[in-house]
VEXKE-688651 format. One record per residue: residue number from 0; residue in three letters; x, y, z of N, C-alpha, C in turn. Coordinates in steps of 0.001 Angstrom, whole numbers. Example, Ala and Ser with C-alpha at 12.3 -4.5 7.8 and 13.67 -1.06 7.14 Angstrom:
VEXKE-688651
seq  type  nx  ny  nz  cax  cay  caz  cx  cy  cz
0  ALA  13190  -5690  7800  12300  -4500  7800  13200  -3300  7800
1  SER  12850  -2250  7080  13670  -1060  7140  12900  30  7870
END
This chain:
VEXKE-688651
seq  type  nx  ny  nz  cax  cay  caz  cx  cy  cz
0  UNK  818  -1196  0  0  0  0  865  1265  0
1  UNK  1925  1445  828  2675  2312  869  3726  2809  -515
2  UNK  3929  1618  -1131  4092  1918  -2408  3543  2574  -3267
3  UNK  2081  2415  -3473  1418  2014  -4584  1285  3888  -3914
4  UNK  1061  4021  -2586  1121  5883  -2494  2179  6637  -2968
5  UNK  3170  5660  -2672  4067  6860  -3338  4384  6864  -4719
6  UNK  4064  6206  -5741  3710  5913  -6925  3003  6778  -7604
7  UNK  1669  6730  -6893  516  8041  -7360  1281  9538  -6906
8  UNK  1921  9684  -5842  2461  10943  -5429  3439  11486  -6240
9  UNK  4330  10330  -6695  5492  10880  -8385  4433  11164  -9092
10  UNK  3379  10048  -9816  2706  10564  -10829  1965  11739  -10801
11  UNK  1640  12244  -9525  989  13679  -9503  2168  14709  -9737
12  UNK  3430  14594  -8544  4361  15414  -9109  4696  15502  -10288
13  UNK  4648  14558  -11420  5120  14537  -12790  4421  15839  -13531
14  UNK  2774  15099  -13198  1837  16017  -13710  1906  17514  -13694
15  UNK  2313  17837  -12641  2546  19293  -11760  3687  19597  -12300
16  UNK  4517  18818  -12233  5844  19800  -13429  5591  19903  -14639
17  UNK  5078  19364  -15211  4257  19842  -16681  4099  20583  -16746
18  UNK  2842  20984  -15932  2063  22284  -16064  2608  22997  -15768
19  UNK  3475  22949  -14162  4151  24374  -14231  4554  25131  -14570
20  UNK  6077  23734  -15709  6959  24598  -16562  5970  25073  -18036
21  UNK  4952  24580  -18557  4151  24897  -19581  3769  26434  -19154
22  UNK  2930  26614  -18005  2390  27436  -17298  2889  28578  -17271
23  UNK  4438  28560  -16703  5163  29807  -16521  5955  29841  -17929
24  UNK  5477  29432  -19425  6391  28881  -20288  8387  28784  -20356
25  UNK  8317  27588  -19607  9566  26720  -19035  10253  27950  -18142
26  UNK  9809  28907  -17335  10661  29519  -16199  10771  28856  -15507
27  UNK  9607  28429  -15255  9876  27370  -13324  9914  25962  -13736
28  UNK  10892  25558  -12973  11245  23762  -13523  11081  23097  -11925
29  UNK  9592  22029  -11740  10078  21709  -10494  10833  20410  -10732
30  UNK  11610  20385  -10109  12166  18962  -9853  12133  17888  -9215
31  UNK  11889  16535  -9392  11402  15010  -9293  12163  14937  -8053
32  UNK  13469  15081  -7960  14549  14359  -7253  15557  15508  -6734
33  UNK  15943  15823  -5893  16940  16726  -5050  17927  16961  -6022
34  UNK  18793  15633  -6760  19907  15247  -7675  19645  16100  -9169
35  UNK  18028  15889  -9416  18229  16386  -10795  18248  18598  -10362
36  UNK  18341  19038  -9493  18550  20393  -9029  19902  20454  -8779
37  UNK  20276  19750  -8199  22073  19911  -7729  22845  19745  -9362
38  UNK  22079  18732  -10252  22867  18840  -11171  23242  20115  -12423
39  UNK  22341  21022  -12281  22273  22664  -12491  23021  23320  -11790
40  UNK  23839  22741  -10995  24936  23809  -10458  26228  23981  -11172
41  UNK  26869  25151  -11133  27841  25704  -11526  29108  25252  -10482
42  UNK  30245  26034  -10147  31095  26726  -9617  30499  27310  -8726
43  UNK  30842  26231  -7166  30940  27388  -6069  31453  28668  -5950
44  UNK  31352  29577  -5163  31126  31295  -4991  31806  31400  -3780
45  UNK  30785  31372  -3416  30463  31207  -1582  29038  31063  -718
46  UNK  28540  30951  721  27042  30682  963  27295  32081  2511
47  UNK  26339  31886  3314  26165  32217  4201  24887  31650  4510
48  UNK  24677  31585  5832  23320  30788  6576  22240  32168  6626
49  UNK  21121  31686  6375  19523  32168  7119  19542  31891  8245
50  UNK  18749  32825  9342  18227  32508  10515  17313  33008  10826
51  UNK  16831  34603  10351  15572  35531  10701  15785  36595  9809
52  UNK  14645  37035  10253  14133  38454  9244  15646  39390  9304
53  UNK  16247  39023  10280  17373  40505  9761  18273  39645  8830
54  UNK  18197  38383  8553  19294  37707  7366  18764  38101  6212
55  UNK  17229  38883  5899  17521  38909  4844  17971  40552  3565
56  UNK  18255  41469  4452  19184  42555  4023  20672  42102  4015
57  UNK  20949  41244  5019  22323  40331  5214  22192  40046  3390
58  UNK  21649  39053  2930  22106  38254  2332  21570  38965  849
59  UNK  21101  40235  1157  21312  41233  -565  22784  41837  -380
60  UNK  23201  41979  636  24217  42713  791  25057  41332  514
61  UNK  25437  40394  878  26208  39141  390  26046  39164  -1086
62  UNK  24649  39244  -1807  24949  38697  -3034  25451  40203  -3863
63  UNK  25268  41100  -3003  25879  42793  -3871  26680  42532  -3546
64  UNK  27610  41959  -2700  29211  42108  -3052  29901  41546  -4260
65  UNK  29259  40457  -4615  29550  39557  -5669  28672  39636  -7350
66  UNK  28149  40643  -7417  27182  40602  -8844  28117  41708  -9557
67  UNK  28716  42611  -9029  29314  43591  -9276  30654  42508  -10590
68  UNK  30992  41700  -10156  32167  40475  -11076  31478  40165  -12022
69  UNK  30395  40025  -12105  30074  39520  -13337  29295  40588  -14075
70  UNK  29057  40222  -15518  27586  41073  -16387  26358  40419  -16344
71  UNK  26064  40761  -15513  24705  40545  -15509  23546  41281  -16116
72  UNK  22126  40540  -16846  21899  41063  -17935  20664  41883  -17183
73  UNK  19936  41182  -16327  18938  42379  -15133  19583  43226  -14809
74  UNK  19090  44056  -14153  19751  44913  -13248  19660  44528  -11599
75  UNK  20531  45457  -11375  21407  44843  -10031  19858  44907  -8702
76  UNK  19002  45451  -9171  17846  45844  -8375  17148  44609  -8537
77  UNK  17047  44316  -9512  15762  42722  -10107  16625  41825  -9562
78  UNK  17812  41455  -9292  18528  40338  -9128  18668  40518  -7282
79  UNK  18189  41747  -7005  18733  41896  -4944  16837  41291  -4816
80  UNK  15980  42106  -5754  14808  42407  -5017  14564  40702  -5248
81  UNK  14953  39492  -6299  14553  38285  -6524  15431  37418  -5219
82  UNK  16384  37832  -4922  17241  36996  -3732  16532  37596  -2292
83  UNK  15917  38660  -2412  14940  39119  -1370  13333  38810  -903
84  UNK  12978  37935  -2050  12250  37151  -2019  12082  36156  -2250
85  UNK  13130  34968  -2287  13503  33521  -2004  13723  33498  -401
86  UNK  14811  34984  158  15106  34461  1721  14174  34740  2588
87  UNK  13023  35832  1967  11810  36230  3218  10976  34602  2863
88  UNK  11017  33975  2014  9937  32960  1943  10567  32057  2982
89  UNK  11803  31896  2783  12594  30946  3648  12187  31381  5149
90  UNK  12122  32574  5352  12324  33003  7253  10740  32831  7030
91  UNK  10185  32885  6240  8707  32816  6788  8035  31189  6802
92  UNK  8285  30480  5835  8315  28787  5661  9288  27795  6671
93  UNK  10084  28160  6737  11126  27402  7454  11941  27609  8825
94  UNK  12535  26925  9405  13290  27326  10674  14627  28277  10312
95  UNK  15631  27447  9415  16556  28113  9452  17373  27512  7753
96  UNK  18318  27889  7211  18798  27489  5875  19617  28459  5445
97  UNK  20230  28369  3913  21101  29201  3659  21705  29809  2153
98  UNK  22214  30596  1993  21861  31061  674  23171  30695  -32
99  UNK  23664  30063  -1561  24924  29781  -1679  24991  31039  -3023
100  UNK  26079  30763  -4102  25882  31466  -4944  26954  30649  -5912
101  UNK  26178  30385  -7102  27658  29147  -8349  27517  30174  -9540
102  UNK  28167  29782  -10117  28487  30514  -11775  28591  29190  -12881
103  UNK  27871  29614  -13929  27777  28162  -14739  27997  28302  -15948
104  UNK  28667  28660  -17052  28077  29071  -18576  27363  30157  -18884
105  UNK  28400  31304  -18103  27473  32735  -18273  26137  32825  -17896
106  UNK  25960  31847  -16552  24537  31882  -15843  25037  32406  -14386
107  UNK  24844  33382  -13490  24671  33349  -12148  23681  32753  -11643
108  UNK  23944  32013  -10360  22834  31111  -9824  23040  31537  -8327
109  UNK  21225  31750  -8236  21434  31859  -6350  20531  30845  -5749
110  UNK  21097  29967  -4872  20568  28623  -4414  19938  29128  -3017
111  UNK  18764  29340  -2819  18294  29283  -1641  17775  27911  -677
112  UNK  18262  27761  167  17841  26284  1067  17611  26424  2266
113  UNK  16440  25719  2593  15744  25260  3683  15424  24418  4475
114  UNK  15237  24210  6060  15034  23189  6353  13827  22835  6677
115  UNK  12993  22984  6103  11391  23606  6648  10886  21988  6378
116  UNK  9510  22124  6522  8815  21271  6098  8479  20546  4737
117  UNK  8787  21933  3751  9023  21367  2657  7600  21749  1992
118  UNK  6880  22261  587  5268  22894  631  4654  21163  240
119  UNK  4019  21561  901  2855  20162  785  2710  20290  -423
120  UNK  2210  18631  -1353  1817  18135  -2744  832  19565  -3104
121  UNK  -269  19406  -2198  -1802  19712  -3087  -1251  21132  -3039
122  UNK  56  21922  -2378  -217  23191  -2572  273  23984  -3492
123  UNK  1261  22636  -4554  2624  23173  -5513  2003  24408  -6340
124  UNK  676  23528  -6678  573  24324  -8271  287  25883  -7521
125  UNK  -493  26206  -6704  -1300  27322  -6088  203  28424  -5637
126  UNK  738  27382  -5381  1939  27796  -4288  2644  29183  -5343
127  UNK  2694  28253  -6654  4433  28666  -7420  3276  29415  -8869
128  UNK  2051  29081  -8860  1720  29317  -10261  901  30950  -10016
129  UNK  382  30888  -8996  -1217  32058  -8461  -302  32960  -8121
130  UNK  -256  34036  -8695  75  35425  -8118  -651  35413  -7268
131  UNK  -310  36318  -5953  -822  36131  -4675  -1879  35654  -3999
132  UNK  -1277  34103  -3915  -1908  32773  -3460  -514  33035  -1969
133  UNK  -798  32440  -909  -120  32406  18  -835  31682  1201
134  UNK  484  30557  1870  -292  29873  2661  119  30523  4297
135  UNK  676  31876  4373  720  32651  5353  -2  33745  5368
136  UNK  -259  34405  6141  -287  35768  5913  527  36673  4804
137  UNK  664  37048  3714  1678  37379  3236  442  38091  1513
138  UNK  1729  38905  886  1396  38826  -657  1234  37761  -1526
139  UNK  1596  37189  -1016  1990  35869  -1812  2551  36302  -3556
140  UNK  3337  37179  -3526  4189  37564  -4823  5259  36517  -5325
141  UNK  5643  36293  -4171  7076  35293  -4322  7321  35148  -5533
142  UNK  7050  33674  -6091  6995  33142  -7101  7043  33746  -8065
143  UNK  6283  34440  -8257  5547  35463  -9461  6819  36150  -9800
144  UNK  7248  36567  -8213  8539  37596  -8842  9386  37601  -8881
145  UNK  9863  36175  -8698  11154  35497  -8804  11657  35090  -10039
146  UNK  10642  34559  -10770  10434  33704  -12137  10217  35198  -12976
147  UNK  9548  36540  -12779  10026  37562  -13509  11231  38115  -13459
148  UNK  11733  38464  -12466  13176  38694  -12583  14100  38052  -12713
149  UNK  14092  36999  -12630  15214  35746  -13211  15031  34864  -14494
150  UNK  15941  34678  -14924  15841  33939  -16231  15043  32521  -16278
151  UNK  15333  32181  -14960  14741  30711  -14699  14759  30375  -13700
152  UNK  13314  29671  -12357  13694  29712  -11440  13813  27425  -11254
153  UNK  14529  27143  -10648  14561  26209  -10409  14057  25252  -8834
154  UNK  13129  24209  -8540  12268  23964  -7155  12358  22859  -6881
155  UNK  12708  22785  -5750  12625  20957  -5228  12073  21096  -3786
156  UNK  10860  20036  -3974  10745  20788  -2476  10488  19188  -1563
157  UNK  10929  18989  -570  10236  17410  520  9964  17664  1737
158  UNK  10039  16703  2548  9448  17019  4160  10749  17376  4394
159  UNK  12268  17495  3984  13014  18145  4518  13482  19324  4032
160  UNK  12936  19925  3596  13022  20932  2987  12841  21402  1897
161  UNK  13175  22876  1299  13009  23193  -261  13908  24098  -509
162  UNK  14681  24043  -2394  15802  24488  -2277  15260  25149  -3258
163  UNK  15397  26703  -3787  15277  27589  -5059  16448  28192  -5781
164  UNK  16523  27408  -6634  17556  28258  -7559  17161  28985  -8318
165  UNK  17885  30312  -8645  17673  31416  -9640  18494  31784  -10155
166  UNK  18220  31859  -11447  19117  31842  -12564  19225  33062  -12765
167  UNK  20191  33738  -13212  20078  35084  -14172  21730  35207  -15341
168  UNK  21200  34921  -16209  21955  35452  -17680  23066  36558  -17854
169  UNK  24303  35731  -18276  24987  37055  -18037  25457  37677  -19325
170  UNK  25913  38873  -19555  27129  38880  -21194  27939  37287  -21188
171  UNK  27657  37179  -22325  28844  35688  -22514  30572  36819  -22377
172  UNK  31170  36138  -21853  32990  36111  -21526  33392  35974  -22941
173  UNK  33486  37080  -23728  34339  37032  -24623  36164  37676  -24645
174  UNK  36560  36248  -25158  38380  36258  -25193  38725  37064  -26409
175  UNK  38960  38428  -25810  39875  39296  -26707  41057  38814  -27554
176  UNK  41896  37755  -26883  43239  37204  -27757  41832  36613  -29318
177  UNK  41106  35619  -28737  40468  34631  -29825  39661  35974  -30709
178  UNK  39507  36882  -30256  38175  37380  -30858  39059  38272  -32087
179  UNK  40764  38672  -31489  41439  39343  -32503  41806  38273  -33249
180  UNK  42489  37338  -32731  42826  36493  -34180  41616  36148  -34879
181  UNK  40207  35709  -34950  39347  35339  -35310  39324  36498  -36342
182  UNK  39633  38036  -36033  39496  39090  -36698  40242  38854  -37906
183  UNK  41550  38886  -37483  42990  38862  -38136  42495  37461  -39156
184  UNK  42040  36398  -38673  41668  35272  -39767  41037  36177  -40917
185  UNK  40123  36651  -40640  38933  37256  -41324  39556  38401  -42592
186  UNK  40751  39220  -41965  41181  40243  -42702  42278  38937  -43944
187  UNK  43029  38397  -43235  43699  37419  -44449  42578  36465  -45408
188  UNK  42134  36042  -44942  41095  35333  -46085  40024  36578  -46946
189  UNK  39863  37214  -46723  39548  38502  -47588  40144  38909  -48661
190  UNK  41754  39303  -47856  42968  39617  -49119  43410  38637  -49750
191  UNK  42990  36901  -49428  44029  36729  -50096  42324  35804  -50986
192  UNK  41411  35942  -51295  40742  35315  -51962  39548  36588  -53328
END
């Protein structure tokens, strides 16, 4: 019996990532398995821990020390105000967790994690899809404005918690040596054809 529940409980989650990513057309990706989220990571950064409402000016000010290195294609406001609403969901959902930060293929990623309860099945779709749907007191914006200001938000959520990654797009790293010879190719095959 206990099987055959958790059987129907993948097949509902399946269902629910469908729609989601259809829904938000492919912003929000929830994920089956903890593994298939970790495997979207980049290059560690660095993290710092959540604990309460004052971690979360802490942890815009953590990720403003570090956005300034890269090009990032939001602005520096859409990318504080989206890491400002992954960590208030966290102090408001969960006990305690922590924010990391990877770099991947001209993607910045901010990993928010929790040790909470994790959002119950029946509440995914309401949770991540309903502009202000909320199972606190709250706006219930979150979601909404996470997945607008980020390129892509990424969700895994269980009874031990839930982890949000957010993506944001950067200038691709272009190599001045390659980009002059690529030039210099360009000027000889010109002259000599």
């Amino acid at each position: 019996m206990l099987e055959f529940k958790k059987k129907t409980m993948l097949q509902i989650l399946k269902s629910y990532q469908d729609v989601i990513r259809t829904l938000s057309s492919n912003k929000i990706h929830l994920c089956m398995h903890e593994q298939e989220l970790l495997a979207h990571l980049g290059d560690y950064i660095d993290s710092m821990p959540i604990h309460n409402v004052n971690d979360v000016p802490r942890s815009r000010a953590f990720v403003s020390q570090y956005i300034s290195n890269y090009s990032i294609i939001k602005s520096k406001m859409e990318v504080l105000l989206a890491v400002s609403e992954a960590t208030t969901n966290l102090v408001k959902h969960a006990t305690e967790g922590d924010i990391s930060l990877f770099f991947k293929n001209d993607v910045f990623q901010v990993l928010v994690t929790d040790k909470g309860s994790g959002i119950p099945l029946h509440e995914l779709p309401k949770t991540i899809l309903v502009s202000g749907y909320s199972s606190k007191r709250s706006l219930g914006k979150g979601f909404s404005l996470m997945s607008t200001l980020s390129e892509r938000v990424v969700v895994y959520t269980s009874s031990e918690g839930t982890k949000i990654l957010l993506e944001f797009a950067c200038q691709p790293h272009i190599n001045n040596k390659d980009s002059e010879e690529e030039n210099n190719n360009h000027v000889m095959n010109t002259l000599t054809s």
